[in-house]
C-alpha positions in Angstrom: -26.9 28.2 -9.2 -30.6 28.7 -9.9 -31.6 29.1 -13.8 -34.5 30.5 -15.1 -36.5 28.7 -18.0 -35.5 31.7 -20.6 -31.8 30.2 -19.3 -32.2 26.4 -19.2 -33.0 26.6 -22.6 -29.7 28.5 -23.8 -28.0 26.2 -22.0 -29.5 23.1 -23.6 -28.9 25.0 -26.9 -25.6 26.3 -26.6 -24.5 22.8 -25.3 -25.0 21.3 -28.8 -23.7 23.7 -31.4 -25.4 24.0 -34.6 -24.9 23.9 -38.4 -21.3 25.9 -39.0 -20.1 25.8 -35.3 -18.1 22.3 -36.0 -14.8 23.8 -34.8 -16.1 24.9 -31.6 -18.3 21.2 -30.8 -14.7 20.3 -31.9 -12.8 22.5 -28.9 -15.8 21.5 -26.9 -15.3 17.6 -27.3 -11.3 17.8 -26.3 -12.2 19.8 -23.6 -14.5 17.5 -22.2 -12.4 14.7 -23.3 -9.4 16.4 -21.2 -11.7 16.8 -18.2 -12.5 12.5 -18.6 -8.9 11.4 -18.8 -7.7 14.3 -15.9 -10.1 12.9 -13.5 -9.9 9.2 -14.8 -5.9 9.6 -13.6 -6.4 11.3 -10.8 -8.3 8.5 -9.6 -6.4 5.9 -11.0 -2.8 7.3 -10.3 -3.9 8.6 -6.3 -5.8 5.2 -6.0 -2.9 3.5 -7.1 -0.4 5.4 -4.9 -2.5 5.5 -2.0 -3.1 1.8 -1.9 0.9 1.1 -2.6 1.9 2.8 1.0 -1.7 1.4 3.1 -0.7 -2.1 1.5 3.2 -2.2 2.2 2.0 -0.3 6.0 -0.2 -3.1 7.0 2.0 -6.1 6.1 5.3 -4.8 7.7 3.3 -3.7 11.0 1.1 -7.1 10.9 4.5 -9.1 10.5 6.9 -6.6 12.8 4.6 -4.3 15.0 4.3 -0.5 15.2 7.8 -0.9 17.3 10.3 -3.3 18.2 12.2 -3.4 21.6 15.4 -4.6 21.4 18.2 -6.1 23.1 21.9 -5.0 22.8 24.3 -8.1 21.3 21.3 -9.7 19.6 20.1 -10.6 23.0 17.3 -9.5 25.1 17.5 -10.9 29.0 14.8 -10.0 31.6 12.1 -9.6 28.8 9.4 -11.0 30.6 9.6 -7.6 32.9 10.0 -5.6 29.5 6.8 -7.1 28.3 4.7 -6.0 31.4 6.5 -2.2 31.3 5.1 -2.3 27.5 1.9 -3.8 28.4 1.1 -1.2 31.3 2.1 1.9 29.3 -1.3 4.0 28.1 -1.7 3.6 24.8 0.1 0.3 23.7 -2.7 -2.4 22.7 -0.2 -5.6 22.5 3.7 -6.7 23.0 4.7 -10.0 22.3 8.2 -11.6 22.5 9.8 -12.4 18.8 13.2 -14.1 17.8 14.3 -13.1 14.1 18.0 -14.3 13.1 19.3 -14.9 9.6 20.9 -18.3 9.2 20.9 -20.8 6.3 18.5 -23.6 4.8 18.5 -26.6 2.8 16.6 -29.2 0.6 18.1 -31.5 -2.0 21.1 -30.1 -2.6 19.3 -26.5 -2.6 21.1 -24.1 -0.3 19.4 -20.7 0.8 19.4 -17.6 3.2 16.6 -17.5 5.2 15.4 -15.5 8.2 14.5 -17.3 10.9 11.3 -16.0 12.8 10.8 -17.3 16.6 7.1 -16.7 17.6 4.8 -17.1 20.3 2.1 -19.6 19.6 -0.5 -17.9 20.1 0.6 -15.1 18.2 1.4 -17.4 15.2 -2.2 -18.9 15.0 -4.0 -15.2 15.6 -1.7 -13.2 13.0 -3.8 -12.2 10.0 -0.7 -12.0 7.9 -0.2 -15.8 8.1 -3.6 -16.6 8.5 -4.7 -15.5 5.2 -6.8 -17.4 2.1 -3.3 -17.4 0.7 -2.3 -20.8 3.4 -1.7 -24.1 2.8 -1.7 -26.2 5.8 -2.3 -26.1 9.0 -0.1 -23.3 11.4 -1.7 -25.1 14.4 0.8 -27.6 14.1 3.2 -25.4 14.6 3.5 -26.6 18.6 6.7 -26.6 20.8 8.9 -29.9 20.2 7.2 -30.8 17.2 9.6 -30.3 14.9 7.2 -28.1 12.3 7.6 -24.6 10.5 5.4 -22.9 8.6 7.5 -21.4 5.2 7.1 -18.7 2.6 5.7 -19.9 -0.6 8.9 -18.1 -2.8 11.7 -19.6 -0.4 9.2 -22.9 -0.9 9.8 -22.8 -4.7 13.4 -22.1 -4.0 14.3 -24.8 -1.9 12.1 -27.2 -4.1 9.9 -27.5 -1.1 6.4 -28.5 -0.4 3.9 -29.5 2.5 5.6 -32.3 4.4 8.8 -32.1 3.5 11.8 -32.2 5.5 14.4 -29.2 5.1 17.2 -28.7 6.9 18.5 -25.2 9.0 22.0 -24.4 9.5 23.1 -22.3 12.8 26.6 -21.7 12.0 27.2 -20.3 15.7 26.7 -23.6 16.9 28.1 -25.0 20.1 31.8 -25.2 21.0 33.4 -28.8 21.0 37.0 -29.5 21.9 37.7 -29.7 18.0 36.4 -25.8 17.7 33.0 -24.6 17.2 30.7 -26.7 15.4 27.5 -25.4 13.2 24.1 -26.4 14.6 21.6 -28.5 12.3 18.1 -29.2 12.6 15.9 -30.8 10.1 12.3 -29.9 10.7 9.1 -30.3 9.0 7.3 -28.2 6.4 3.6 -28.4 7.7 2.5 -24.8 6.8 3.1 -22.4 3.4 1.9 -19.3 3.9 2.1 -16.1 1.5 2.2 -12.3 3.1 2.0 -10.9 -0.5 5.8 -8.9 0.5 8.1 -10.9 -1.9 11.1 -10.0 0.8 9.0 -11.9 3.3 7.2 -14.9 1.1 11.0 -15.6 0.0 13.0 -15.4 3.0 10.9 -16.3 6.0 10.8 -19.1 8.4 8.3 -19.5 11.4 9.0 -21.4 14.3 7.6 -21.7 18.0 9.4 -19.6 20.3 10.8 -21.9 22.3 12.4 -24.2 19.1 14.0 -21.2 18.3 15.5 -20.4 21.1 17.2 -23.7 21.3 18.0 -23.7 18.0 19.9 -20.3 18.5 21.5 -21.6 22.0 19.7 -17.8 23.2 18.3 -19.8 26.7 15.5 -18.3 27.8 16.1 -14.8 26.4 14.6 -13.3 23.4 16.0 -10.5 20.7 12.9 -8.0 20.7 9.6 -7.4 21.9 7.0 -6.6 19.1 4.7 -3.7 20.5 0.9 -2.5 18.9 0.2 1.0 19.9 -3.6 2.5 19.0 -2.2 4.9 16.5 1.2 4.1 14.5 1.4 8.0 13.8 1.9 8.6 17.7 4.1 5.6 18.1 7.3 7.7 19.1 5.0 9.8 21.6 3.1 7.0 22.9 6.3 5.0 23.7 8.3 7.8 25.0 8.0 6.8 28.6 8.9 3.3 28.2 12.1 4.2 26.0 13.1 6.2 29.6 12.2 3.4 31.8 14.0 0.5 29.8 16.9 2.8 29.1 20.6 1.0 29.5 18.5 -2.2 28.9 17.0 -2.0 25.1 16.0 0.5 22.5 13.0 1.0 20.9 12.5 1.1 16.9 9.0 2.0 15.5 7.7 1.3 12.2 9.3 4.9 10.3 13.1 4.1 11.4 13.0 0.6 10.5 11.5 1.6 7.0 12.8 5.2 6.5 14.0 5.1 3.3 10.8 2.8 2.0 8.2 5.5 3.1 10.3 8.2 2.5 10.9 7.1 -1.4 6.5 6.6 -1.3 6.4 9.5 -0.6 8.7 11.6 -3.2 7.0 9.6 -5.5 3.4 11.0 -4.2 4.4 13.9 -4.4 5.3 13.6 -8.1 2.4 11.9 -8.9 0.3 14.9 -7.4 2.2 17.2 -9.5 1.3 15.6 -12.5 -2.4 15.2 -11.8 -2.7 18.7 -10.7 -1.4 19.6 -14.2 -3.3 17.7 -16.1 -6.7 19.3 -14.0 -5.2 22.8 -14.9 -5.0 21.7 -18.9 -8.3 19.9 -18.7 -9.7 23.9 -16.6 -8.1 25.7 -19.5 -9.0 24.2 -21.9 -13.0 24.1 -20.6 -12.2 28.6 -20.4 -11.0 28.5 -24.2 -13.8 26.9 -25.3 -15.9 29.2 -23.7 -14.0 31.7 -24.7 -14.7 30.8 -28.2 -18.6 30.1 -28.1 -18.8 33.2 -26.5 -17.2 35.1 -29.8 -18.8 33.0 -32.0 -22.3 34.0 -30.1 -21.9 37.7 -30.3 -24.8 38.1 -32.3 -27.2 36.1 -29.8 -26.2 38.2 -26.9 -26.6 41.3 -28.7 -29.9 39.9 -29.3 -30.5 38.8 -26.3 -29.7 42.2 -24.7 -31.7 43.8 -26.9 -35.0 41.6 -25.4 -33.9 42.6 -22.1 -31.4 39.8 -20.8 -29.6 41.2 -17.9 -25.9 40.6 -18.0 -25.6 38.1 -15.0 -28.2 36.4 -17.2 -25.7 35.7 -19.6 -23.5 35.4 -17.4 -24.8 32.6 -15.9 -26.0 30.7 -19.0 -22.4 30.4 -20.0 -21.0 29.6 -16.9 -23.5 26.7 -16.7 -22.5 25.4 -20.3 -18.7 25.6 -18.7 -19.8 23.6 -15.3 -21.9 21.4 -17.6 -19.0 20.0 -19.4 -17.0 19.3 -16.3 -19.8 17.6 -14.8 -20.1 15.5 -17.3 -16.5 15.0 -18.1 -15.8 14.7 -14.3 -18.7 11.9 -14.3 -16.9 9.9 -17.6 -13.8 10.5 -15.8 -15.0 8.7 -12.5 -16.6 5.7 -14.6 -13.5 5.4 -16.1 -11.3 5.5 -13.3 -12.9 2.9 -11.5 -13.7 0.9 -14.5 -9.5 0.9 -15.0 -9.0 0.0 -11.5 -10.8 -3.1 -11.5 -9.4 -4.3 -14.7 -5.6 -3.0 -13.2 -4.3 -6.4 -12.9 -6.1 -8.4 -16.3 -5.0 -5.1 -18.5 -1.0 -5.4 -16.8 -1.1 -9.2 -17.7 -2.2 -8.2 -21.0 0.4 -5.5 -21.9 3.1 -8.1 -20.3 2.3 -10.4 -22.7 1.6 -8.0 -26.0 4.9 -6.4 -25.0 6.8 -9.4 -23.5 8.3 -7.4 -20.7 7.3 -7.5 -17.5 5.9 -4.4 -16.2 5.0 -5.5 -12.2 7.9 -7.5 -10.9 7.4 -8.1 -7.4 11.0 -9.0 -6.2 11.6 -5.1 -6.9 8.2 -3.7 -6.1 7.5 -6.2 -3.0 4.1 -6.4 -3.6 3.0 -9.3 -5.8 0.1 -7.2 -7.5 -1.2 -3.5 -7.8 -3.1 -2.6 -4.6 -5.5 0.5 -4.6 -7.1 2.4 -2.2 -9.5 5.2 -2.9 -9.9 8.6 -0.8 -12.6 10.0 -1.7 -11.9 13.3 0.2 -8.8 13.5 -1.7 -10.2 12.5 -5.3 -13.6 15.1 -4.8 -11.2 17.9 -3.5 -9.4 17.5 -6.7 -12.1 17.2 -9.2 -13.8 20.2 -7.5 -11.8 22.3 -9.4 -13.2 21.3 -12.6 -16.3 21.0 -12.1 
């Protein structure tokens, strides 16, 4: 909207109210106060929200795939054929083999429940889940025979554990003796720690080479699933569709939604909520910007009598106090994005500060399986927002 001179200077005017017009610079400075903390939220809170699902999304599909095919009884025979179907389908980008099993651990008198992960090599060494800055040791010597794991840095502090020791894992469907069956037990070596950033994960998991796994679990040479990549997760149930009819009688197929309905699904009540109340505060911060314009106007009645009186049209006026209105939301909508961002980067040193002021402990990552507060900003979603204000 273009302004004249005669209007610019209104604007500049009106913008800063003079000597007896402290009640409306007072309406004014909530209003553009309302404006800063609406937007700062909406960045903050969507950020926050946005980053929670993206974070939890990546780690579960780095660690278990878009999909899973798997065997009936725990077992999958004939996978190698499975794997080529997968492979040869349009659309799917990887499919590994993968043995997951819960069985038991020990150290020192420490007993816990573990979940045992059987993985190709290969696909050990080139996950990016594993192979983070977060690893101590080396997964390369995770080779078949040698005896080593790789270990979650929780179940690590559990068990009492650390790089080189020796734990042991119980298989308590071991093999059948004349004296009944007896539970299987291994002692192997702790040459990796690795930490996802999923508490479930970093406490409970226990990576192995394929093929130690599979004697460990008497399976053979079969498998449990197939982990599948497809090049888009939201297509997964499309893309797959043809190879759920051809391996039919043989396996199912899980993708990433089933396996983690009630996750996502509970993400994304709670996004919805989260909307709601940014969208209200946005409509507080809009009202109050039109009551305070409201009120400049009817405390300038004299000016724009005056004004007319000169010759000011009335979309002259119009526009000078429309400006002053989508002044203050610029400028609270700029505050607001300073803010925001200024917030987000402290997010973790200002959590750690309230934990201790408070002594309660606001981010616990056994219930919120993340260890701290991801983000993730959408802009389209944040400037379709703020548009309203300003």
């Amino acid at each position: 909207m273009l302004l004249t001179r005669f209007e610019r200077l209104f604007v500049r005017r009106y913008l800063l109210p003079g000597r007896g017009e402290a009640f409306i610079a007072i309406v004014a400075g909530f209003s553009l106060f309302a404006v800063t903390i609406g937007v700062a939220a909406l960045i903050v809170i969507m950020s926050v929200m946005n980053g929670f699902r993206a974070e939890l999304f990546d780690r579960f599909v780095g660690l278990n795939g878009h999909a899973v095919i798997q065997g009936y009884d725990g077992r999958l025979d004939g996978w190698q054929a499975i794997v080529q179907e997968a492979r040869a389908t349009p659309g799917v980008t990887s499919a590994t083999p993968l043995i997951e099993q819960p069985l038991m651990a020990s150290n020192g008198g420490r007993v816990e429940g573990i979940l045992l992960r059987g993985m190709d090599v290969a696909d050990i060494r080139a996950n990016r889940e594993l192979n983070n800055k977060n690893l101590h040791g080396a997964l390369d010597e995770l080779t078949p025979g040698s005896g080593n794991v790789a270990i979650g840095d929780e179940l690590a502090n559990e068990l009492g554990a650390s790089l080189g020791s020796t734990i042991s894992i119980v298989n308590p469907a071991g093999e059948s003796t004349p004296f009944g069956t007896v539970p299987k037990i291994i002692s192997v070596h702790v040459s990796a720690i690795f930490r996802v950033g999923i508490y479930d994960f970093d406490k409970a998991y226990v990576i192995m080479p394929m093929r130690d796994a599979q004697n460990l679990l008497l399976l053979g040479d079969a498998v449990q699933m197939v982990k599948v990549n497809t090049v888009d997760p939201d297509r997964v149930g499309t893309i797959l569709a043809p190879l759920q009819a051809r391996i039919a009688g043989r396996a199912v197929i899980s993708d990433w939604r089933s396996t983690n309905q009630a996750l996502f699904k509970a993400l994304a009540v709670d996004r919805v909520g989260m909307f709601i109340v940014v969208t209200l505060i946005i409509i507080v911060a809009m009202f109050n910007i039109i009551s305070s314009l409201i009120m400049l106007v009817r405390a300038k009645m004299r000016d724009i009598a005056v004004l007319r009186t000169m010759g000011a049209s009335r979309r002259s006026i119009l526009r000078i106090f429309i400006s002053i209105g989508m002044a203050v939301g610029t400028i609270g909508t700029l505050a607001g994005l300073v803010i925001g961002f200024i917030l987000l980067s402290l997010r973790n040193p200002i959590i750690n500060g309230i934990q201790r002021l408070t002594g309660q402990q606001l981010w616990d990552p056994s219930i919120r399986f993340l260890d701290d507060i991801p983000t993730r900003t959408d802009w389209s979603e944040v400037w379709s927002r703020a548009d309203l204000i300003a």
